[in-house]
KEZA-802987 format. One record per residue (C-alpha): residue in three letters; z, y, x. Coordinates in steps of 0.1 Angstrom, whole numbers, padded with zeros to 4 digits, always signed. Example, Ala and Ser with C-alpha at 12.3 -4.5 7.8 and 13.67 -1.06 7.14 Angstrom:
BEGIN
ala+0078-0045+0123ser+0071-0011+0137
// end
This chain:
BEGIN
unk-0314-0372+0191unk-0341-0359+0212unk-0316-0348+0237unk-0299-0379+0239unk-0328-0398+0248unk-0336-0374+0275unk-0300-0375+0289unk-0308-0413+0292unk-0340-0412+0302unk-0335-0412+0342unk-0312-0448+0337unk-0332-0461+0321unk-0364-0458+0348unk-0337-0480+0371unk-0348-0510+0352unk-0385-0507+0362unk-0396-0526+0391unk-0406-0498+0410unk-0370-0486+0411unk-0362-0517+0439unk-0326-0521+0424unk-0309-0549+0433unk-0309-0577+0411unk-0278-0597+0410unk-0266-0629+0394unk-0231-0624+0407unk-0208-0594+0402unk-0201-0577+0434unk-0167-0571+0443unk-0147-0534+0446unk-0182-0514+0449unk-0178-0483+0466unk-0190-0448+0443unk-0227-0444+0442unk-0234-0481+0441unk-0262-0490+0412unk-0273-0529+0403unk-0285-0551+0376unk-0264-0580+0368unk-0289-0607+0354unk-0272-0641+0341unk-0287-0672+0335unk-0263-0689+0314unk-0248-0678+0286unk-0213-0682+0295unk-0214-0654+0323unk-0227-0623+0298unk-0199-0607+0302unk-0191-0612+0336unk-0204-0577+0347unk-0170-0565+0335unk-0144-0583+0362unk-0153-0565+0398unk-0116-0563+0413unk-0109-0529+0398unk-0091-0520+0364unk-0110-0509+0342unk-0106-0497+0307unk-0135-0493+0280unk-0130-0459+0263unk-0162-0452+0247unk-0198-0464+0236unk-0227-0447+0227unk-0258-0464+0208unk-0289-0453+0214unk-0327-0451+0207unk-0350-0462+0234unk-0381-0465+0221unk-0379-0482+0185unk-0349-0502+0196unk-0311-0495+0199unk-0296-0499+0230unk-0257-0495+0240unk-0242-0471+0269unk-0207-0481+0281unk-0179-0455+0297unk-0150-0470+0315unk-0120-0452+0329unk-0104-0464+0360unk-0061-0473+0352unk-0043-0457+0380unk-0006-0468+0372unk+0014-0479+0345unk+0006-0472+0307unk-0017-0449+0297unk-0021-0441+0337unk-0056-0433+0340unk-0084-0412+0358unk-0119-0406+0353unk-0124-0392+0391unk-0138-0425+0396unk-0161-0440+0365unk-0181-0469+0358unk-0210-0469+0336unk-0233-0492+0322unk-0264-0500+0303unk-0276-0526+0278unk-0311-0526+0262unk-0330-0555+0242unk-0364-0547+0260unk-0346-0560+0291unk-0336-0597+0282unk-0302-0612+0297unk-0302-0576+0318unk-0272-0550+0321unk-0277-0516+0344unk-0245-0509+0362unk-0235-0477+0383unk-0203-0469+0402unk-0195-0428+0398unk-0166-0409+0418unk-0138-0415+0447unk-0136-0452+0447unk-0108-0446+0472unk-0080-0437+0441unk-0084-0470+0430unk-0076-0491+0464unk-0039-0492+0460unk-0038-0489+0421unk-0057-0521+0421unk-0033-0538+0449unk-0003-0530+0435unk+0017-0516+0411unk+0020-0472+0407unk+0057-0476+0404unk+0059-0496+0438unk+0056-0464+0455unk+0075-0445+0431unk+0109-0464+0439unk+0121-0441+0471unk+0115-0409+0445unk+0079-0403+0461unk+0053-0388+0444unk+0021-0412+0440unk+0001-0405+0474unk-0027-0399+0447unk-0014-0369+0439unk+0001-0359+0469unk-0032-0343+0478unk-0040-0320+0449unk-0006-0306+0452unk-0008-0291+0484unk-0037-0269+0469unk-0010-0246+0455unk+0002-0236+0492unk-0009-0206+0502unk-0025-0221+0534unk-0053-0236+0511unk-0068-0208+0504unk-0073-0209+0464unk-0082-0181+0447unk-0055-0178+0424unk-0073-0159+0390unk-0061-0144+0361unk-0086-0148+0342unk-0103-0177+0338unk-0137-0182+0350unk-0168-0191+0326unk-0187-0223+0330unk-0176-0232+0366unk-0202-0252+0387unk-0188-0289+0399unk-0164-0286+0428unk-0149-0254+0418unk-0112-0254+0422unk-0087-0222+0412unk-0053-0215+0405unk-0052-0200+0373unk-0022-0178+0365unk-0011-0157+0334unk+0015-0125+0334unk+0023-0129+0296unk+0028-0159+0279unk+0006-0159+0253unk-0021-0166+0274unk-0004-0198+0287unk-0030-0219+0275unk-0060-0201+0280unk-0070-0226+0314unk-0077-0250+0289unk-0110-0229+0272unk-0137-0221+0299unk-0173-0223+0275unk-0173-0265+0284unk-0168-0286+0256unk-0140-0301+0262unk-0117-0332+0256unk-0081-0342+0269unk-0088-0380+0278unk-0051-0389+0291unk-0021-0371+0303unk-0004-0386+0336unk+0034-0376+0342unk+0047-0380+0376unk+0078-0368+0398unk+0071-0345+0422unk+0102-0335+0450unk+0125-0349+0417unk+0106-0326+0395unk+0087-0340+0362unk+0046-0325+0363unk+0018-0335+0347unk-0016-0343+0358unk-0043-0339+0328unk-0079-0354+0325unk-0105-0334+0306unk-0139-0354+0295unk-0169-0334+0284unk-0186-0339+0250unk-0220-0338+0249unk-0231-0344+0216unk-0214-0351+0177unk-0190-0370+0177unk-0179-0395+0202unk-0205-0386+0229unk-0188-0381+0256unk-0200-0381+0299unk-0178-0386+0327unk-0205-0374+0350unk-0191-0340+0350unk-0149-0339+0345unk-0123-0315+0345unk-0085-0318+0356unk-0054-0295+0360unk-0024-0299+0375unk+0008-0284+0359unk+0043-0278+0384unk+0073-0261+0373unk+0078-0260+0411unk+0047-0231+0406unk+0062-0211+0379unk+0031-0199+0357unk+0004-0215+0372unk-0019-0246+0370unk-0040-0258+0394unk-0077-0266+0377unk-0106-0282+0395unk-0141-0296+0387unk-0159-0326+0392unk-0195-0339+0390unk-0227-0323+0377unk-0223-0294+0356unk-0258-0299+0342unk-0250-0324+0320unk-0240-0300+0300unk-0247-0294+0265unk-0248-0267+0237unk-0248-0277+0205unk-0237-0267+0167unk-0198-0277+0155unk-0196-0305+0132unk-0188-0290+0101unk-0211-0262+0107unk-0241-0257+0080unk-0267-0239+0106unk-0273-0268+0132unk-0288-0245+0156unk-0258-0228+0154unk-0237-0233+0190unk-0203-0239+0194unk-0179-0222+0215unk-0140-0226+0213unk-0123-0192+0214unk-0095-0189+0239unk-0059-0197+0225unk-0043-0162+0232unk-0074-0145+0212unk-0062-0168+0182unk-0027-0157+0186unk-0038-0125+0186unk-0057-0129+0150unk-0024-0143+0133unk-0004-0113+0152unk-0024-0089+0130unk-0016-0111+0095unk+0012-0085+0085unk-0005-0054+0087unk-0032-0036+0064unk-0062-0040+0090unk-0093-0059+0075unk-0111-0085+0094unk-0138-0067+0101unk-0111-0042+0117unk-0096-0073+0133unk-0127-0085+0146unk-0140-0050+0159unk-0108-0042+0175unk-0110-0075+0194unk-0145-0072+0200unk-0142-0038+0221unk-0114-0055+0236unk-0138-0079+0255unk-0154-0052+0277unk-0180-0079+0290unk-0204-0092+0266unk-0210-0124+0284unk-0174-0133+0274unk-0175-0128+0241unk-0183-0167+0234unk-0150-0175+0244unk-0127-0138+0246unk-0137-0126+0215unk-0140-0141+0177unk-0169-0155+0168unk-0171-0140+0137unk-0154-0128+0109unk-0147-0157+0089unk-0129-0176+0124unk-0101-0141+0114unk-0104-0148+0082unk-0095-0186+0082unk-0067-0179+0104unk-0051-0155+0084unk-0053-0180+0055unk-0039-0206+0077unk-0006-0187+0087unk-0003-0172+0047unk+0000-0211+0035unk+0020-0223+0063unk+0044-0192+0049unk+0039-0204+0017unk+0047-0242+0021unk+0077-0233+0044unk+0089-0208+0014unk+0083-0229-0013unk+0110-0262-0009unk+0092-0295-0028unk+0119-0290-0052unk+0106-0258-0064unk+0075-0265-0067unk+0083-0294-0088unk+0106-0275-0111unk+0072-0253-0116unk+0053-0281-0126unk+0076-0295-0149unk+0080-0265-0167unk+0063-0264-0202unk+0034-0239-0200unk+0047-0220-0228unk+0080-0216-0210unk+0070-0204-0184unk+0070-0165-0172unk+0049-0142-0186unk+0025-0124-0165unk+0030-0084-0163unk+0001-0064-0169unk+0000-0061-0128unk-0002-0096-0125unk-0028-0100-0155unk-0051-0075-0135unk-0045-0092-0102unk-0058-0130-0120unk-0086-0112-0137unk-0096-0103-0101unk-0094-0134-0088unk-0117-0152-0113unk-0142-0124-0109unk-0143-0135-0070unk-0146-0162-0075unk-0175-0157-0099unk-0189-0139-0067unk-0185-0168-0045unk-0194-0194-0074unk-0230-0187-0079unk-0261-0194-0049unk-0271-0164-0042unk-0252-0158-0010unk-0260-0120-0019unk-0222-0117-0010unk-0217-0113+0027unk-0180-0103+0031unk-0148-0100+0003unk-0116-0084+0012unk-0083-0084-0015unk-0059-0070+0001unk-0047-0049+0012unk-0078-0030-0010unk-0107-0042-0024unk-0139-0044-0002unk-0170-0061-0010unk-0202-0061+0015unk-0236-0075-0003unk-0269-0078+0008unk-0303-0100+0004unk-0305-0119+0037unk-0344-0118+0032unk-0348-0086+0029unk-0326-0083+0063unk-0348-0105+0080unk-0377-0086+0068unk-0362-0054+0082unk-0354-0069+0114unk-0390-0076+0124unk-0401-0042+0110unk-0382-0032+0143unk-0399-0053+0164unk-0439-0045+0148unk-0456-0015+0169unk-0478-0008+0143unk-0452+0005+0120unk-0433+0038+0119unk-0399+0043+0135unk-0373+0026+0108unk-0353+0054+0094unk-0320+0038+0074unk-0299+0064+0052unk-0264+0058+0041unk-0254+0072+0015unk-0219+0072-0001unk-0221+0100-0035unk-0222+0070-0060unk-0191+0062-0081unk-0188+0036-0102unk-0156+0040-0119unk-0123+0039-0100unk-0149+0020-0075unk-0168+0035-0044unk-0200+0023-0036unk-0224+0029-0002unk-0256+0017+0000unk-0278+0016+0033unk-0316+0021+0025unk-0346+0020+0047unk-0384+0030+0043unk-0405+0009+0039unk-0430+0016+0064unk-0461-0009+0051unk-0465+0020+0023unk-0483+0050+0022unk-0454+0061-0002unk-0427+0051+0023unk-0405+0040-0006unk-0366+0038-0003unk-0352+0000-0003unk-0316-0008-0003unk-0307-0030+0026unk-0265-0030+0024unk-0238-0027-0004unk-0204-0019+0001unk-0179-0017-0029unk-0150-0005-0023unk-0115+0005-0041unk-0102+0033-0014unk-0123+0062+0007unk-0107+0059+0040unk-0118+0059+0072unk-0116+0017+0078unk-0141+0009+0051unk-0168+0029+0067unk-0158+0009+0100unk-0160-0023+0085unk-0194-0014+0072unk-0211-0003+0104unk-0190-0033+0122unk-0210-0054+0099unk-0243-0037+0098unk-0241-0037+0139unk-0237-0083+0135unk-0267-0087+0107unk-0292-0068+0130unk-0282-0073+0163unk-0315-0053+0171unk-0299-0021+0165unk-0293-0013+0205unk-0332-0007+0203unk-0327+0029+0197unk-0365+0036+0200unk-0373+0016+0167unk-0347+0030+0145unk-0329+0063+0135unk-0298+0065+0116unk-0297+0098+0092unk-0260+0106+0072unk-0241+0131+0061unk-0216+0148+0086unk-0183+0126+0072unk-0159+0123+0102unk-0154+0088+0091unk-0190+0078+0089unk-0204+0098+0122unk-0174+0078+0139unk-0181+0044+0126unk-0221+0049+0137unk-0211+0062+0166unk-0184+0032+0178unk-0210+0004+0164unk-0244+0015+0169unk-0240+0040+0196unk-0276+0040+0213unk-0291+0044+0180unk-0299+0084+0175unk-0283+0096+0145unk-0297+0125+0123unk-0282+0145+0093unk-0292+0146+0060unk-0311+0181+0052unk-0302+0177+0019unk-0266+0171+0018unk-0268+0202+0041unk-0286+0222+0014unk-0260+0206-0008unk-0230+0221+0014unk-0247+0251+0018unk-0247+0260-0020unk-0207+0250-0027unk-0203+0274+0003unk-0224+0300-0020unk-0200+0297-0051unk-0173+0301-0028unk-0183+0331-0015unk-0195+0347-0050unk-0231+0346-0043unk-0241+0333-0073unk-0267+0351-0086unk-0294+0327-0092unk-0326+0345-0072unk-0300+0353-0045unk-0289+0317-0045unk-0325+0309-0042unk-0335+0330-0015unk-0309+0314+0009unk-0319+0276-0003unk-0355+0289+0007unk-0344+0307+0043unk-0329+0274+0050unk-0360+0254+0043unk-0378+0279+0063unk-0359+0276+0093unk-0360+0239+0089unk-0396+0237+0088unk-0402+0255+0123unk-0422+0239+0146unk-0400+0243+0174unk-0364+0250+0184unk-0371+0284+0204unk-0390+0296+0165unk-0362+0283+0150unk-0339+0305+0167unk-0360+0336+0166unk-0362+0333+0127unk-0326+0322+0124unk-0321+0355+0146unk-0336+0379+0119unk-0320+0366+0092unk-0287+0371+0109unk-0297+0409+0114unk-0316+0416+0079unk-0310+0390+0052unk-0277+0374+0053unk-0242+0387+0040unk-0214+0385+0072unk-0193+0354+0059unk-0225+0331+0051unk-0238+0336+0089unk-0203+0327+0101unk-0203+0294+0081unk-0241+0286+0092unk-0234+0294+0125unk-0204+0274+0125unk-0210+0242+0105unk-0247+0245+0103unk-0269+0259+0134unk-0250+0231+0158unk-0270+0201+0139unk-0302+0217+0136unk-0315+0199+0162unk-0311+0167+0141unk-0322+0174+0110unk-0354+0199+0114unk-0387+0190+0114unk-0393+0194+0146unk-0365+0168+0155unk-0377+0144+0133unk-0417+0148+0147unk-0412+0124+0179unk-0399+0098+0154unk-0429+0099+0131unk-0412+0112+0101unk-0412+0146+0083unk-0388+0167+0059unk-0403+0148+0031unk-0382+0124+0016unk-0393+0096-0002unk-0382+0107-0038unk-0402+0088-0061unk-0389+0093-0099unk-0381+0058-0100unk-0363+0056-0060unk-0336+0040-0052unk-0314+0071-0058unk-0337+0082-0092unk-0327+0044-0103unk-0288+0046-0094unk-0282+0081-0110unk-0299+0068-0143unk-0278+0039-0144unk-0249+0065-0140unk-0256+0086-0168unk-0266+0053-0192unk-0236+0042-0212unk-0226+0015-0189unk-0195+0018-0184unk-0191+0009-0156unk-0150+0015-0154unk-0147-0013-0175unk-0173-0039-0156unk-0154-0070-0136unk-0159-0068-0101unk-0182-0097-0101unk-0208-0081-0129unk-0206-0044-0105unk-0220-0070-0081unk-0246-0091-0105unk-0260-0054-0112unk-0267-0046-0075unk-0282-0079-0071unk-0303-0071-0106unk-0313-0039-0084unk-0327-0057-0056unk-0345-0084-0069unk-0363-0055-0088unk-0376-0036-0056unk-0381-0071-0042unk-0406-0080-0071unk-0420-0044-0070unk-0428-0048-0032unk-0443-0086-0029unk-0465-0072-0064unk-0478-0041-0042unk-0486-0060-0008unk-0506-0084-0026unk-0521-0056-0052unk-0514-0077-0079unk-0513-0064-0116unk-0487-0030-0127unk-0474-0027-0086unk-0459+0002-0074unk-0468+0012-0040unk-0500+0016-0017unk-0502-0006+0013unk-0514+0009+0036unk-0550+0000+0045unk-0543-0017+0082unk-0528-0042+0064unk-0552-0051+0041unk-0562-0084+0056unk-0524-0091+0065unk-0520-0093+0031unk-0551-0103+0016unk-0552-0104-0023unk-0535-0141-0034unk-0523-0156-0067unk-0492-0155-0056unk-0460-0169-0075unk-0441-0136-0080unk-0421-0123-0111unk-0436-0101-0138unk-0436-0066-0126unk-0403-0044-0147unk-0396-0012-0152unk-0371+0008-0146unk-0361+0009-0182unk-0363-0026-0184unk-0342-0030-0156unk-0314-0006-0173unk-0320-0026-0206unk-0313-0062-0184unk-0284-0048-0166unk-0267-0030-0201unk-0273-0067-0222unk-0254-0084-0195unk-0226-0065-0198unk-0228-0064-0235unk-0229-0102-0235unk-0195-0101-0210unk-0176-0076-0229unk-0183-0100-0258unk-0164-0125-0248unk-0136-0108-0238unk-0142-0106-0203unk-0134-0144-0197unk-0166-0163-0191unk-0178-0193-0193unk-0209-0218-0189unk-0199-0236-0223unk-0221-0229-0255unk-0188-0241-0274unk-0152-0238-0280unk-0126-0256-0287unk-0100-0244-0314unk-0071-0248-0336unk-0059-0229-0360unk-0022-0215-0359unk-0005-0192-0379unk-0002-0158-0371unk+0035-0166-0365unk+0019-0194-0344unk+0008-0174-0316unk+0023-0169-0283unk+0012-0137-0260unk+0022-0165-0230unk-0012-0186-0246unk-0044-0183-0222unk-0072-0205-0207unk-0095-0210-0237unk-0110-0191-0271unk-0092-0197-0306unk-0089-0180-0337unk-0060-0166-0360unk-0059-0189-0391unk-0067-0157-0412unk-0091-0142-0397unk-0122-0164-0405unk-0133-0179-0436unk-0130-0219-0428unk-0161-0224-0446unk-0185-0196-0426unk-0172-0198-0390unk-0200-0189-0372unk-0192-0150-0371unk-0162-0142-0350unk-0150-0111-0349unk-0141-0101-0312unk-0108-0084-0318unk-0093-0118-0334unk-0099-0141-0301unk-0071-0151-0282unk-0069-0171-0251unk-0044-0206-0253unk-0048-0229-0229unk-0065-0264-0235unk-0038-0284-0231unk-0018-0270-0257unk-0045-0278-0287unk-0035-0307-0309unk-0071-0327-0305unk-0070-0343-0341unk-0071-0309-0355unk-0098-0289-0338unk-0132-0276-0353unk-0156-0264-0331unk-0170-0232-0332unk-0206-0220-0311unk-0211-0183-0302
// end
């Protein structure tokens, strides 16, 4: 609203005395552009006389507005130019009516009054009846000749200034359309066809929007020209002040400080040209983002984001659908007795089981889910947004060390992968290891490390401030080549310890396996890791070639070892304030997922959407530990470090009871306990509905809600149910004068 009333604000000073505008009781006739006047009537009868001045005017919008406490009206008129809907907006009136200014109305003239003078005298298709274009036209179209000098652009140009005019012209055709996106919010007011030497053209008028919904100005206008004459062009020009201008959030959008930008047509058609194949949209969307070479055209030749791929993909799948699916059909489905119906394979079982575990996911408030890909494999991405915002400024503060984020991909979780992201946290003397990212996911290949890193690279845009932050993995093709495409200016070390890891597989398979020989090469390589400098590194590395090490070992190291040394030793890591030392508390990040791995979880048979309640379980417990430790209240866990003291002085703060790890294990195991109970269909309902049928009754087709075999309860103690006698029937099925119901 603020904005509004600035927009108006200049107009409005034009009914102050001090402007000297003219005062009229009598509406001048044909005004020429620029002309400005207050129409003042005495009587009663001649209010609305300010709208008859020779020309032809039609209303086309009206905007209410505040002006101090009171609500005043803008009008917009169009100017009719011919027959029908024949009408331009090169030449405008406007007008203003406010309370505060009694039997008053503000009137201003905009444009080339000069289109109007024959429009006005006589009828368009007068001059149309010897097959001649409309001399308004005639002009415009000789600014396809070459003599005029246009440039003629392939692409099209971002938020053009008033008065710039181009020929825009496209090689393929899927980027026909493209003219009509330019970083201007813009709508198609009218459409004018005309003949042009026998040939049918079109003339279109563009109004800009400069506010939700129908705010509109005609202060600064677009039009194009289209003429089959001019195969695969279309002449586009500019009108007015550009500055009126405004950026502001879509409609429907929940972040209001959120701005909108239409995305070019041919990007779109791009998106539902990668439907059929495997790519995810995070794949989609990185793919189109490298694309757009120049980051100040992203807004409009790129996605905005992942969901825009997303949506459009759904909206080609349901167009397929409704086009394969006649109305006939689908009525024959729903006409179809339940328990007639086809009985879902196993396959299909699994894939609805799925499905209601997503949309478990999506059902609670957490928003701890980010991104969820189906097909053509599972991928879920999961994070605390907090907790990303908190990291975010961690990059920013001076005063802390240089953020050093692990990712680390060793955990399985059944026939599930998972990666997590951590990050120190560097307000602790213990620098303890927080999770930042999740990503769960059903196959190991090369894409879902992408996608990740894709993601990662949106959440913190900060990561091209390679001085702040350090990136340390394991050597993974896939994973060096995903950090490397998505956050390339950030350095990116490797993990000493999934080094040593290689280095003692490479041990076994050389048949060194003697324990205090296995030893001595673990401690040779921690040796050469501590060195304080690159040139002692090599001199030690030297002797142990010569004296210590068997011939095949100093082939590998000097091979798949030696090359990365310089990104993993400690006197790499010196210049980035971090040492060898890891932080590898008993109860760290990784201490907590490898317990949970060895607990009887089993985590095989966990839906999707209680893998996912578990990591959130996970955060929320570092979260509480680290808001208990800042503030030093009771039972925290880490030692803030003492410049920051008075940052966070000592508060009775509203935070959760502090947990421990076994209590955390103990949380996470009841919930699945509680989910496995009831059969892995849950629900919000303390009750069930049920009838009893017998046992030959029952129907494998029956599922939706909890019963009970007729025999396998005593009617007069139902409140024990044994879990293996529940089946699932659907609700609609039970006979209502014949239920009991039954609590769990």
């Amino acid at each position: 609203m603020a904005k509004k009333i600035q927009r108006y604000e200049t107009q409005m000073q034009l009914f102050d005395p001090k402007s000297n505008l003219a005062i009229l009781s009598e509406v001048p006739i044909r005004p020429k552009t620029g002309f400005q006047y207050i129409f003042k009537w005495e009587d009663k009868l001649k209010r609305q006389e300010w709208r008859v001045d020779g020309f032809r005017w039609r209303q086309y919008s009206t905007v209410t507005f505040k002006y101090g406490d009171v609500d005043c009206k803008r009008y917009y008129f169009k100017l009719q130019v011919g027959p029908g809907n024949e009408f331009t907006t090169d030449f405008t009136r406007h007008a203003i009516e406010c309370p505060l200014y009694e039997n008053k109305i503000l009137i201003w003239y905009q444009g080339d009054d000069s289109l109007a003078v024959d429009a006005a005298l006589k009828d368009a298709k007068d001059s149309e009846k010897d097959g001649k274009a409309p001399q308004r036209f005639e002009t415009q179209m000789q600014l396809f000749q070459p003599e005029a000098n246009l440039p003629i652009l392939n692409e099209v140009p971002l938020r053009p200034k008033g008065g710039f005019k181009y020929i825009f012209k496209w090689e393929i055709p899927l980027k026909r359309q493209d003219w009509r996106v330019d970083g201007y919010r813009w709508r198609q007011n009218s459409v004018t066809r005309f003949s042009y030497h026998g040939v049918d053209s079109k003339r279109y008028y563009f109004k800009l929007q400069v506010g939700h919904g129908d705010e509109f100005s005609t202060e600064f206008t677009k039009n194009a020209i289209e003429c089959p004459l001019h195969e695969n062009q279309v002449l586009v020009w500019y009108q007015g002040d550009e500055t009126v201008a405004r950026d502001f959030a879509h409609g429907n959008s929940k972040d209001p400080e959120k701005e909108y930008h239409r995305t070019a047509p041919s990007v779109l058609k791009k998106i539902q040209m990668e439907t059929e194949t495997e790519k995810l949209p995070l794949q989609v969307y990185s793919d189109l983002l490298t694309d757009c070479s120049n980051r100040a055209r992203h807004m409009i030749d790129a996605p905005r984001d992942v969901k825009q791929v997303q949506n459009a993909r759904k909206f080609i799948r349901r167009a397929e659908r409704s086009i394969n699916d006649s109305p006939k059909e689908k009525k024959q489905i729903r006409n179809t007795p339940k328990l007639q119906r086809k009985i879902p394979s196993k396959a299909e079982r699994s894939s609805h089981d799925v499905a209601d575990a997503i949309y478990n996911l999506y059902s609670c408030e957490t928003d701890f889910v980010s991104d969820l890909q189906i097909a053509p494999f599972l991928l879920i991405i999961c994070f605390d947004k907090n907790i990303i915002l908190e990291f975010r400024e961690f990059i920013k503060r001076d005063d802390l060390t240089t953020q050093c984020l692990t990712y680390d991909t060793t955990f399985a979780i059944g026939e599930l992968y998972l990666s997590v992201l951590t990050f120190r946290q560097p307000e602790f003397e213990d620098n303890p290891v927080i999770p930042l990212m999740y990503m769960i996911y059903e196959r190991d290949v090369p894409e879902v490390h992408n996608t990740f890193f894709m993601r990662f690279a949106e959440a913190v845009p900060e990561f091209s401030t390679p001085q702040r932050m350090i990136i340390t993995s394991n050597e993974e093709v896939a994973i060096t080549n995903a950090i490397a495409k998505h956050c390339p200016d950030v350095p990116r070390l490797r993990c000493w310890q999934h080094a040593l890891q290689n280095i003692k597989l490479k041990l076994q398979i050389f048949n060194i396996t003697e324990r205090q020989e296995v030893q001595q090469y673990e401690s040779d390589f921690i040796r050469l890791l501590n060195q304080d400098s690159a040139g002692k590194y090599k001199s030690l590395l030297a002797q142990m070639y010569l004296k210590r090490w068997k011939k095949e070992f100093s082939d590998y190291f000097d091979m798949a070892i030696d090359p990365d040394m310089n990104r993993m030793g400690a006197w790499a890591l010196r210049p980035f304030g971090i040492s060898l030392q890891t932080a590898n508390q008993p109860e760290s990040f990784s201490g907590i997922m490898k317990r949970l791995s060895e607990t009887n979880l089993q985590w095989n048979k966990s839906s999707v959407d209680l893998l996912v309640s578990s990591l959130l379980k996970i955060t929320d417990f570092f979260n509480v530990r680290v808001a208990r430790s800042r503030y030093r209240l009771a039972d925290y866990a880490y030692t803030l470090k003492a410049s920051l003291n008075d940052f966070y002085g000592e508060s009775d703060c509203d935070v959760s009871e502090a947990m421990t790890v076994e209590q955390l294990m103990d949380t996470i195991k009841m919930s699945r306990t509680e989910s496995a109970s009831k059969g892995g269909r849950r629900t919000n309902a303390s009750t069930f509905t049920a009838r009893r049928y017998a046992p030959q009754q029952i129907d494998s087709s029956m599922e939706g809600i909890c019963i009970l075999e007729s025999n396998s309860v005593d009617e007069a103690d139902n409140s024990s149910i044994a879990v293996e006698h529940v089946i699932l029937v659907d609700e609609a099925e039970l006979d209502q004068d014949t239920v009991m119901y039954i609590c769990h």
